[in-house]
N, C-alpha and C positions, 0 to 999 in steps of 0.2 A: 152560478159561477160564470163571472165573464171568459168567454170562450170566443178566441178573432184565430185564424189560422197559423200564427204563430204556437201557439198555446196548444195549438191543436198539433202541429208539425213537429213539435217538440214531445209531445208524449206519444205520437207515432215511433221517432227514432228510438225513446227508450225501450219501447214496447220491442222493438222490431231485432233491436241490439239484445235483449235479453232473450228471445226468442233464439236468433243465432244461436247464441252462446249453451242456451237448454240444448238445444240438439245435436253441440259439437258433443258437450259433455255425455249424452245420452250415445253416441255414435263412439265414444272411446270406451265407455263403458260394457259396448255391445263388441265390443271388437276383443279388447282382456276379457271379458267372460267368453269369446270362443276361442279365441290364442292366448292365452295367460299375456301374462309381462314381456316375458322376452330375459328376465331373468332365469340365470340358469338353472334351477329350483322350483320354477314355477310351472302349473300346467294349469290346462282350463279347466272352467268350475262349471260343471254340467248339470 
């Protein structure tokens, strides 16, 4: 596969944008499993 720094620079940003995004999702995640929702009904799952 032709590979020039372009190519390369571009599937850095995807890589790097998905990464972000895994570890917002994994930090909201960890946040409702120790404070629930914030809905008035909910409590954390231990």
């Amino acid at each position: 596969m032709y590979m020039d720094e372009v190519v390369f620079a571009g599937l850095l940003i995807v890589f790097l944008t998905c990464a972000f995004f895994g570890g917002f999702y994994a930090m909201i995640r960890r946040d409702i499993a120790k404070k629930g929702t914030g809905a008035p009904d909910s409590k954390p799952t231990l």
